[in-house]
C-alpha positions in Angstrom: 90.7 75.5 132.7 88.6 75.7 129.5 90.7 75.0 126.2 89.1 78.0 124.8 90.9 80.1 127.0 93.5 81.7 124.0 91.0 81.5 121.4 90.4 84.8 121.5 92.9 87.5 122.0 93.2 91.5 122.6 92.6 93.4 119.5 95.0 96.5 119.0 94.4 99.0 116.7 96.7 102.1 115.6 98.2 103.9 113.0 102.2 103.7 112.0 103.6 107.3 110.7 106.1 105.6 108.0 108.7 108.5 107.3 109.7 110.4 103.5 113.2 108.4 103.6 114.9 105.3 102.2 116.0 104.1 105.4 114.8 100.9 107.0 112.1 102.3 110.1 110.7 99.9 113.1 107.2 100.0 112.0 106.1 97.5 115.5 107.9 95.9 118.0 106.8 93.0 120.0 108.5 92.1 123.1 109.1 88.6 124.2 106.6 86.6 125.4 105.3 83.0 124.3 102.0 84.3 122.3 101.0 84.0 118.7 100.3 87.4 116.8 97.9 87.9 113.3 98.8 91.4 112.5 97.0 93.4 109.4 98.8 96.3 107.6 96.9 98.5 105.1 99.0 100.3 102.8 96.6 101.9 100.6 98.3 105.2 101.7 101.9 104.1 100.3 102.8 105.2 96.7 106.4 103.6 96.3 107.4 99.9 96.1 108.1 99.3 100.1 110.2 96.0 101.7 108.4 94.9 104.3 110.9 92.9 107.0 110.2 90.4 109.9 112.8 90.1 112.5 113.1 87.6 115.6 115.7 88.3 118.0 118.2 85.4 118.8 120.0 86.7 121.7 118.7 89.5 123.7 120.5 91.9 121.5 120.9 91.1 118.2 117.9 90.5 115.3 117.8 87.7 112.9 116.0 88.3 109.8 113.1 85.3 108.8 111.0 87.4 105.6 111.1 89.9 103.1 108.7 90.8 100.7 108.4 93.8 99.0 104.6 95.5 98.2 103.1 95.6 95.5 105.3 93.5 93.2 105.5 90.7 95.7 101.6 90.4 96.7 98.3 89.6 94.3 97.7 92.4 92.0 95.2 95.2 93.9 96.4 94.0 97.2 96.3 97.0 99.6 96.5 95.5 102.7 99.0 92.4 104.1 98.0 89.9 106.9 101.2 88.7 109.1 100.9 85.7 111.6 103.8 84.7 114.0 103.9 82.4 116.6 106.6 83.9 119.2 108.7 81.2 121.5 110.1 83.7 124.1 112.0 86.1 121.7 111.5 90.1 120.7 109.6 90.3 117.3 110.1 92.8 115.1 108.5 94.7 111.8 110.6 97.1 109.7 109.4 98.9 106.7 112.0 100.5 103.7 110.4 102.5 101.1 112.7 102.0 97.7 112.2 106.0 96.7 110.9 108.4 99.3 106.8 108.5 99.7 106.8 112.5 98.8 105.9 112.7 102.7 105.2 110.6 106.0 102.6 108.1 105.3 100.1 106.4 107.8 100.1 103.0 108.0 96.6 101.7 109.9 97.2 98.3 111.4 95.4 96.2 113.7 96.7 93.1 115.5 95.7 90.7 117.8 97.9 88.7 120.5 96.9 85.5 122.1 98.9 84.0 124.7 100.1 80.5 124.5 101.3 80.4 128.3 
């Protein structure tokens, strides 16, 4: 077995619909599996300050919440688009988005991530 194996993972592009509300959405959902994920949001479509949550769930039902950072006010000034990297260990992974004021309509959120297994 060469140890470049997991180097290189499957790229997944798509776009997330983020709804006009104030409630906390599911923007992905990962399910469990012993991989490591880089993930990359671009929000340039967003015009309200918006939490952005991880979630790892701790067992089998429930979700335990490891980050929160709100965008913009939280990133580097001009930033329009986040990078995410999590290293799974058998457990669903989850992100949520929560717009503080509704956008004025749904909003696309392109994203592109890439998964490479660890087993």
């Amino acid at each position: 077995m060469s140890w470049t194996k997991n180097l290189r993972g499957v790229v997944t592009p798509g776009t997330y619909s983020h709804p006009n509300s104030v409630a906390e959405q599911d923007a992905l959902i990962f399910a469990a599996a012993q991989q490591e994920i880089s993930l990359r949001l671009d929000f340039v479509n967003l015009v309200q300050n918006t939490t952005i949550r991880e979630y790892e769930q701790v067992d089998g039902a429930n979700y335990q919440q490891i980050s929160a950072k709100v965008w913009p006010t939280d990133f580097d000034t001009g930033t329009k688009g986040i990078d995410i990297h999590f290293v799974q260990a058998n457990a669903d992974y989850k992100i949520t988005l929560q717009s503080a004021v509704a956008e004025g309509g749904a909003k696309n959120i392109p994203y592109r991530y890439e998964v490479r297994s660890l087993s």
